[in-house]
Each structure stands twice: as structure tokens, then as C-alpha cells.
N, C-alpha and C positions, 0 to 999 in steps of 0.2 A: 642468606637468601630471604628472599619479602615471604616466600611461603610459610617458613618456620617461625617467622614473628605472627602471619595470620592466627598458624597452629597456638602457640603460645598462648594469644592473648583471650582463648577459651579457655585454658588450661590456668588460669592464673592463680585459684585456688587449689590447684591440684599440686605448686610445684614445679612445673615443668622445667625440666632440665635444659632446653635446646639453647635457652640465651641468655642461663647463668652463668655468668664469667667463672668461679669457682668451683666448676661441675663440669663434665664432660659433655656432651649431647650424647643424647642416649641413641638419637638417629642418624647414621653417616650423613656423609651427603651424596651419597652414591642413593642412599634412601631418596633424598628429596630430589635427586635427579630423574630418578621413574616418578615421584609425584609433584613436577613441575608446574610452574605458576598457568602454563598454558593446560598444563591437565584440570588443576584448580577450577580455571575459568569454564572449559568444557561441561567440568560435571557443574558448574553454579547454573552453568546455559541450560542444560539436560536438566536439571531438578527442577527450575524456571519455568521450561516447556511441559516438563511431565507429570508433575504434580501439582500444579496450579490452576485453576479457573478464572475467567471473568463474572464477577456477578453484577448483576441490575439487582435493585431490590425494593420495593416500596413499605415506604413509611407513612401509612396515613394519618393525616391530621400535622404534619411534621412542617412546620413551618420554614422556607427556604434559607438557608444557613443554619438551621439548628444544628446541633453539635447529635450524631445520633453514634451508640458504643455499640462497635464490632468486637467479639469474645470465642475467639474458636474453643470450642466446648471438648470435641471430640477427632480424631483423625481419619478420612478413610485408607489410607497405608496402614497397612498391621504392623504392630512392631509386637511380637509374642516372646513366650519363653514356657517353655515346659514349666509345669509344677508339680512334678514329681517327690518334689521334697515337702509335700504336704503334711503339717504338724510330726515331721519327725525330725528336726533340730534339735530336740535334747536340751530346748528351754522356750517356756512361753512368751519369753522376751523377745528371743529369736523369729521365733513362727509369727508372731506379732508383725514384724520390719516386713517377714517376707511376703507376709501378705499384703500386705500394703504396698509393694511392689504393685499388684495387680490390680489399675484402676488408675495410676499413678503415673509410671513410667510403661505400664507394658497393658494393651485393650486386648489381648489373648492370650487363650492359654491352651495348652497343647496337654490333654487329658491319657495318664495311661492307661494302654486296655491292651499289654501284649498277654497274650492267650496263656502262654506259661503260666505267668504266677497271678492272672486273671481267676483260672480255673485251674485249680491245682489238682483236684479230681475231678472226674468227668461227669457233669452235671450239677456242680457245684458251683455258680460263677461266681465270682465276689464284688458284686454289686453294692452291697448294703455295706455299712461298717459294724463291723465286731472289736471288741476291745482291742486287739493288738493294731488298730487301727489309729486307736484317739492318742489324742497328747499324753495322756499320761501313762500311757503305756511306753510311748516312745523316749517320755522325759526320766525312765526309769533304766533304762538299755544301757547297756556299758560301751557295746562294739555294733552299733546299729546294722554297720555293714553285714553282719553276719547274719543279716535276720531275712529269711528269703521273700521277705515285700519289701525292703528298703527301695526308696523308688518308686515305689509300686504300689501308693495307697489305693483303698477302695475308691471308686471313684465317684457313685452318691452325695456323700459330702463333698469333695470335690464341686463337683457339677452343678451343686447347690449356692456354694460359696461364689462362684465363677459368676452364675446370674444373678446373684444379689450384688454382685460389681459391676455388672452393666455390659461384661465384656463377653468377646465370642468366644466359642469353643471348640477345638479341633481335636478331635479323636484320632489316636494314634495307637495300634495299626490294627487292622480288621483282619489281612494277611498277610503273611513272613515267613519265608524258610527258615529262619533263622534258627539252631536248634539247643543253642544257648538261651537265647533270648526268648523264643517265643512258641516253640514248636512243643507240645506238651509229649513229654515221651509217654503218657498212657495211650497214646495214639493207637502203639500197635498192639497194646491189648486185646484191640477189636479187631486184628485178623487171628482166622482159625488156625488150630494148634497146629495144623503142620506148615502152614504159610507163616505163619510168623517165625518157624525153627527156618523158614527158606530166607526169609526178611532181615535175621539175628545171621544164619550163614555169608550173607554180602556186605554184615558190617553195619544195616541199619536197626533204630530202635536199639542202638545196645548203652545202656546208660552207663555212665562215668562215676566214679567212688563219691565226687563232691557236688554229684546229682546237678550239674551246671551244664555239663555236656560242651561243644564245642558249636562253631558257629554252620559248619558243615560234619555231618556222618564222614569216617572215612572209609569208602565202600574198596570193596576188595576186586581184584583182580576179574575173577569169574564175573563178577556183576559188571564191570567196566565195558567188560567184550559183547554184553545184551545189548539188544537195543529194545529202544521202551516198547516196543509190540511183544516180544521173547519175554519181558518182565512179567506185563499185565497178565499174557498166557499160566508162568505159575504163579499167582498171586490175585486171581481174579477177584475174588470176596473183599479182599483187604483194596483194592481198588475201588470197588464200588465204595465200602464202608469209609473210607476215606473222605471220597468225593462226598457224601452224605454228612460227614464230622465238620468238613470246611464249610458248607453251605447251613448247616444249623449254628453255625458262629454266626456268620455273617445274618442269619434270619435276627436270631436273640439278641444280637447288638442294635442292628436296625427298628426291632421294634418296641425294643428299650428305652433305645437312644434319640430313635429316627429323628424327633421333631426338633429335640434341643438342644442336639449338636449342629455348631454352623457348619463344619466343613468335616470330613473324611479324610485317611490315608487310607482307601480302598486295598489296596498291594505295595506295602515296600519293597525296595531293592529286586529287584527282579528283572532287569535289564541285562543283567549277566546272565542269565535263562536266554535270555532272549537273543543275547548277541552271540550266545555259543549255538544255535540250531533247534536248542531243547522244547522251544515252545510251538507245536505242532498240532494245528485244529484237527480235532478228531480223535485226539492220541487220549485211552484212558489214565494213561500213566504220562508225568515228564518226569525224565530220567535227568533232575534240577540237579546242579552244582552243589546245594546242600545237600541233596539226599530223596527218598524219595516224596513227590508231591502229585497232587491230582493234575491231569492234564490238560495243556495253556489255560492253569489257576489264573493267572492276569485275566485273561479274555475271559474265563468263564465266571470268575469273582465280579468285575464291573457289571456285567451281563445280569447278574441275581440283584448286585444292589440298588442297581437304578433302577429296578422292579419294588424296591422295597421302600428305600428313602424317600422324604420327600423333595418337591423341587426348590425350596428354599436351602435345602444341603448342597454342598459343592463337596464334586466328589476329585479326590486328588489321588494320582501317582506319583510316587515319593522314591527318589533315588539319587543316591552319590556319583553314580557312573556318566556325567555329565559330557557326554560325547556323543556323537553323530550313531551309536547304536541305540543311545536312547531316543533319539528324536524320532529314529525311523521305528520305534517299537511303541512309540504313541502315536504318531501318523497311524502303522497298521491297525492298533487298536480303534483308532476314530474311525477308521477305512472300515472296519468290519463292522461297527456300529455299536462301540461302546461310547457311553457317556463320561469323558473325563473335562473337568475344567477347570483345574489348575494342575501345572506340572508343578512336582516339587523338588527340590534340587537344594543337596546336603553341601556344604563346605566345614572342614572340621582339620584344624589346624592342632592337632593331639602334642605332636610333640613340640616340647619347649626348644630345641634347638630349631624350629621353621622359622620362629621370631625372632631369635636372636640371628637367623640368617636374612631376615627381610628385614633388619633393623644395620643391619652389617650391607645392607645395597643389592639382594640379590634379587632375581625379580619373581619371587615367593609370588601367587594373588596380585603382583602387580597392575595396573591399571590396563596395558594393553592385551595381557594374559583375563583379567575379567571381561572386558568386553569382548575379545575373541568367543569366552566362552559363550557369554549371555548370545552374541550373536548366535550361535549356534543353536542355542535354545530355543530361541526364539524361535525359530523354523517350523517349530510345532505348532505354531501359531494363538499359545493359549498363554494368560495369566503365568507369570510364572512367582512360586515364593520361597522362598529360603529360606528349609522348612526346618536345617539344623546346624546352628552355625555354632563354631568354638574358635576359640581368638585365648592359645594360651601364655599367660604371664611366664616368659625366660626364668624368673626366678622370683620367689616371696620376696625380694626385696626393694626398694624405691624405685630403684633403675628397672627392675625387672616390669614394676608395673605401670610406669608412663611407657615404658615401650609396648604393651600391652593396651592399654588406650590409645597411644596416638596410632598404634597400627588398626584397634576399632574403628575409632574417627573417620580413619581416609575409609576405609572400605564400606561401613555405613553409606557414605559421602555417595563413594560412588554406586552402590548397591542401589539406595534411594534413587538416582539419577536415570537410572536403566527402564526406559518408556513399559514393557512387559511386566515389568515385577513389580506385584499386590501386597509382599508382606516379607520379612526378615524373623525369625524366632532365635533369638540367643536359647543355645540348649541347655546349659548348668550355668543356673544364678551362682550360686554358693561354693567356694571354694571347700576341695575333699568332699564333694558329695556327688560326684559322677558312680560313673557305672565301674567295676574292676577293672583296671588296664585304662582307664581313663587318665589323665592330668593331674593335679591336685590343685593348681593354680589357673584353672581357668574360669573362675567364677567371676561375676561382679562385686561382690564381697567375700570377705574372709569368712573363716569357720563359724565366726562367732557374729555372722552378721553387722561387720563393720566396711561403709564401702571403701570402694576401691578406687581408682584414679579412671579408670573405665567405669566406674557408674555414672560420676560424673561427667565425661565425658560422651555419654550417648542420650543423659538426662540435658545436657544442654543443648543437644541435639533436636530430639524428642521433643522437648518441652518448652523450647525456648527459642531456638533459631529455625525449625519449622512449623512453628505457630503465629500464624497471623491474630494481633491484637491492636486493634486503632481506634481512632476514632475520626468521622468522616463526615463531612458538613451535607445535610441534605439539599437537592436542586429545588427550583421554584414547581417540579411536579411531585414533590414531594416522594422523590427517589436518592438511593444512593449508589454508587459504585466502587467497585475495588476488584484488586486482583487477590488472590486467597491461596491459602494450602487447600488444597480439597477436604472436606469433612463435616463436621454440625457445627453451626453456631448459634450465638446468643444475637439479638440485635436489638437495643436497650435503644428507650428513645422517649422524654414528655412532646405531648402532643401540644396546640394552639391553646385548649384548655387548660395545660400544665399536668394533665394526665399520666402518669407511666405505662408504656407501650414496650410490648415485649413480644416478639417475633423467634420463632426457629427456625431456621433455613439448613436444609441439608444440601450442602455445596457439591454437586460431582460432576459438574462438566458449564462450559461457559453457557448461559444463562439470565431470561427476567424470574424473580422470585417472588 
């Protein structure tokens, strides 16, 4: 097929197996039958329409036919990625590459602040960096994973490093049921002795031997049969205190953070609260899927921090559950008058046998399965980005990883093309450095920070075939035009004088500049 030669001939340093006579193709063609030369053309039309402007532009002094240089600088599409794995790679060569990553290939970065192992005693936050923080502490660790900030640097430097790159910053998460991840078990400390023996009786606040806990409390029977009015009733103290522990998160992040974080995830995952009944204006207590939480924390979380932030932050709801109960759980939210402005919406292909099944034709993320979805998203009527995506490699070995980038490629392709969507974040650069139960092969590069066939493949993307770079003869009004990526540019030009003339135009919608 003409498609697979397209694909290919991006691919030509990587390899690519599809139209090596002595090598199998790594992609059926049951594969390229869901991504057909007419799907192709669609999303080139769709990326055409949706991410491109017309500019006018004047050059003064610019004699008519001068040759004047267009140089797209910067993008306005996000293309992020978490950097989580902040100077703990385990060599300064390594954390070298990866940082360079950012500024490079990726204008975002997705800052950790889950409350867990943010504040690991209460009132402690770990803002600052303290030794087990810096590289050499990290380049000294045998088993990193076992160290409970893996992941998890402080994030000062961080946030440091991130502005002296130029690029944005997105704070992730403010709030999370989560109670593995994010939900600090001193919590229930702060209800009184006999409420918390009531709270430890239904199975919450009860910690796990490897102090990791799981992603939900498994609450018992007696407590299943309450309904969250009956809870609040014995447990009144530890409600209020509760509601008062989320709300001083959310104050000390915001005005820590407020100015120099670009965007927020306000409330992760929380859509399953929402599509189960759970989330009820009024209710001291929601009686959440994980366990227990302060009641409609969504509504009342947005509610406190559009109070706090400022208006150059964008505030995001962030969730996997990418279906018609989320749409209607952000409509309500806008309806009641919370401030949300971008939806954020996870895709995360964990297991290695998804690839090797959407490489084998099946219709895994296929093209008419994302647009179904995105349509549906859309409905909310807001920005949407893609705020955690994973694309993992079938297997550490050659085959495993052109099936792993050219299943990037298309979905990139079409992700980019999708008129609503502001931004993409690949969530684990680095292979073996996700979270437990995570992949091991869904990095852009190996362990040892060598890329991968998917780094290249979303850097030629990125960097080279959605970058407009020309040059463009100015008219007798000493104007130019062009059609563009949307984003900053350079606009290089001698004038009548022989002068050098240097203009920045920040390109985001058709346009005189």
C-alpha cells in the first residue's frame, strides 16, 4: 500500500521494517486497512484546518522581492511529558539527555505534587530540595525504585529548571482519591479517638505492611449499607477536619505555586464519583469509590481555587473515563459555576499485548474509535489535552519498537488533527521508570537513555514536519505572507539600507502582523 511507503520514508533512519524485502512488516495490513490512504488524507486536511493560520506580516524598509526568513521558534500545541524522573537516573550523563529533552522535543512539563509523598507528615510539604533529592544522592541508590520519592522529586528545582527553559508548567494533581498514590494515610489522624476506631471499623485509614496502600480503601459491609448522611452523623469532627485538610492543600499550593504554574489538574479521576450518584451538593461527606472524601470535592475543590489562582492559570479536570459521564460531570460543573478550561483526558495503552494487537489489525485506538471518542468530548465544549498518554513497546526488541513508534506516529497524526485538542503529554520518557505495575518498555528511550525508534519518530514530527521554515519574497508594500503552524516566529530580513531586521510574531489565528 502507498500508505506504508509514506510511513516508511520518515522512518528511514529508524529501520523500518514495512518494505524490507528480508523482514517481515511489523504492521499487518489489516493494520493499514483502519489507517487507509483516505484516513491519511483526512487527518492531513484536519491538521491543515486546525493548526494552521494565515499571516500578513510587514517588513519595513523591505524592498519588493527581497528574500525575507520565516523561522518558527516555538509551537502553540503542547507536546509535554511528565518529568518525574528528575536527576534520578543513576548517572549525570543520563539526566543530562533528559533534560535536554525539555526545550527540545517537549515545551511542557507536567510537575509532581501528589499529596502523598509531596507531604509525607502533615505540615511538612516538600517543596525545597533536601539531599535525597539531588543527583548525587540519586547516583548512589542501587534499587531507586524502592525509595519512596522515586518519581517524586521535590519540585523547586524542578520548577526552576522548567523556567529557565522557556517552557510551561502544569501541576499535577491538587486533588485525588487516590489512596495509593496520593491520599496521605495521616489523614485520619485528625479525627477524634473514637471516630477514627468508627472510620478503622468500615475499613478506612487502615494502612497496608508496604505503607503503599491501594488505589481504593476496601470498606466493609456495615459501611456499604450507610448512606453518606448516616456516615457524616458518626463521624462529624473528622468531616469537617477533613474538609479543612483538602482546602489548606489546595490554599498552600496555590499560593506557592499560583503565578508560575501555566495550568492545573484541579481534581483527577473523579468522574466515577460522579457517574456512580456519589457526588451530591450539600453532602458533608461523599461516600467516593476510593473511600472516604469531603463532599462534591470536584465542585467544591474548582470552587476554592478559582478563588485563589490567578487568571493566567488554566484550570484542568483530568480523567481516563472518557465517556458521556464525563462530559455530563463537566457541563454540571460549568452549570453550577465552576471555572474549568481544559478537559483533560488520559489514554494509556499499559499492556504490551494492546500493540501487539493493534499491530496484528485490530481496531485498538483505531481512527474511527478516536474520533468517536474526541467527538464525544468535545461536547463539553472546552480545549481538550491529552494529559497522559502511554504507547507501550510489544517487546525490548527491534520489532517490538517500530511497532511502538509507528503506532505513535498515526495517533500523534491524528491526535494533532482533532480541531478541540491544545496539547498531547507523553507520560514515561525513559524506559523501567514508570510507576509499579506500570510497562517497562514504554519509554522514548531505553534505561540508559538511548532513543528509541518512537523518539524519533515524534521528533520528526514535532520538529520537522509540523514546523513551518521558509523563505518568502516580500510585496511592493513591503509585506509578506504565508500560511503557518500556529506558534512564535523569527522574521529575519535586510532592509533598503542593507540593515538587519528582526521581527517576532506570535502566530494564533489568521491575521495582519
Amino acid at each position: 500500500m502507498k500508505v506504508k511507503f509514506l510511513i516508511c520514508a520518515v522512518f528511514m533512519s529508524l529501520k523500518c521494517w514495512s518494505q524490507t524485502p528480508d523482514k517481515p512488516d511489523v504492521m499487518s495490513d489489516a493494520y493499514w486497512a483502519l489507517w487507509n490512504e483516505d484516513v491519511q488524507r483526512k487527518i492531513d486536511a484536519d491538521i491543515e484546518r486546525n493548526r494552521k493560520a494565515d499571516a500578513t506580516i510587514s517588513v519595513p524598509g523591505a524592498a519588493s522581492g527581497a528574500e525575507i526568513n520565516v523561522e518558527q521558534m516555538t509551537h502553540e500545541f503542547v507536546f509535554g511529558a511528565n518529568i518525574f524522573n528528575f536527576n534520578q537516573l543513576g548517572t549525570s550523563e543520563r539526566n543530562r539527555r533528559y533534560k535536554e529533552l525539555f526545550g527540545n522535543l517537549f515545551n511542557s512539563a507536567t510537575i509532581a505534587l501528589y499529596w502523598k509523598p509531596f507531604e509525607m507528615q502533615p505540615d511538612r510539604p516538600r517543596f525545597k530540595e533536601e539531599y535525597w533529592d539531588t543527583e548525587a544522592f540519586w547516583n548512589t541508590v542501587d534499587n531507586p525504585k524502592s525509595q519512596p520519592h522515586w518519581r517524586r522529586p521535590a519540585p523547586d528545582p524542578v520548577v526552576t529548571f522548567a523556567e529557565g527553559k522557556g517552557i510551561r508548567l502544569h501541576g499535577h494533581t491538587m486533588i485525588w482519591g487516590s489512596r495509593r498514590w496520593q491520599h496521605p494515610e495521616w489523614i485520619v489522624d485528625f479525627a477524634p479517638d473514637n471516630e477514627r476506631k468508627i472510620i478503622q471499623s468500615w475499613g478506612g485509614g487502615v494502612k497496608t505492611p508496604d505503607g503503599l496502600g491501594t488505589s481504593a480503601n476496601k470498606m466493609t459491609k456495615a459501611y456499604e449499607k450507610l448512606t453518606a448522611g448516616e456516615i457524616h452523623a458518626q463521624i462529624p469532627e473528622f468531616s469537617k477536619e477533613m474538609k479543612r485538610l483538602f482546602e489548606k492543600r489546595i490554599r498552600e499550593l496555590s499560593a506557592y505555586y499560583g503565578a508560575r504554574m501555566d495550568s492545573w489538574d484541579i481534581v483527577n479521576e473523579s468522574a466515577t464519583d460522579f457517574s456512580l450518584g456519589r457526588m451530591v451538593p450539600g453532602d458533608a461527606i461523599c461516600k467516593s469509590h476510593y473511600g472516604l472524601m469531603p463532599g462534591d470535592y470536584t465542585y467544591e475543590s474548582f470552587r476554592l481555587a478559582q478563588t485563589l489562582l490567578p487568571n493566567s492559570a488554566l484550570l484542568n479536570i483530568n480523567d481516563y473515563k472518557n465517556d458521556q459521564s464525563y462530559v455530563d460531570q463537566v457541563k454540571d460543573l460549568l452549570k453550577r459555576g465552576c471555572n474549568i478550561d481544559v478537559l483533560g483526558s488520559q489514554m494509556h495503552l499499559f499492556n504490551p499485548q494492546q500493540c501487539l494487537d493493534i499491530a496484528a489489525g485490530k481496531p485498538i485506538e483505531a481512527p474511527e474509535k478516536v474520533w468517536e471518542k474526541m467527538a464525544t468530548l468535545s461536547q463539553a465544549g472546552l480545549p481538550i489535552h491529552l494529559s497522559e498518554i502511554t504507547i507501550t513497546a510489544p517487546g525490548d526488541d527491534e520489532r517490538g519498537r517500530q511497532i511502538q513508534a509507528v503506532v505513535a506516529r498515526n495517533l500523534y497524526r491524528l491526535w494533532f488533527s482533532i480541531e478541540k485538542m491544545m496539547g498531547i503529554t507523553w507520560w514515561n520518557i525513559v524506559d523501567d521508570c514508570g510507576a509499579p505495575g506500570e510497562p517497562t518498555t514504554s519509554g522514548l528511550f531505553t534505561r540508559n537513555m538511548e532513543p528509541k525508534p518512537s523518539y524519533f519518530a515524534l521528533d520528526q514530527l514535532i520538529n520537522h514536519e509540523w514546523k513551518t521554515n521558509l523563505q518568502v519574497q516580500a510585496d511592493g508594500n513591503s509585506q509578506i505572507r504565508f500560511r503557518g503552524f500556529k506558534g512564535k516566529y523569527r522574521i529575519t530580513w535586510k532592509d533598503t539600507d542593507g540593515e538587519y531586521r528582526e521581527k517576532i510574531v506570535d502566530l494564533t489565528q489568521d491575521g495582519t502582523y
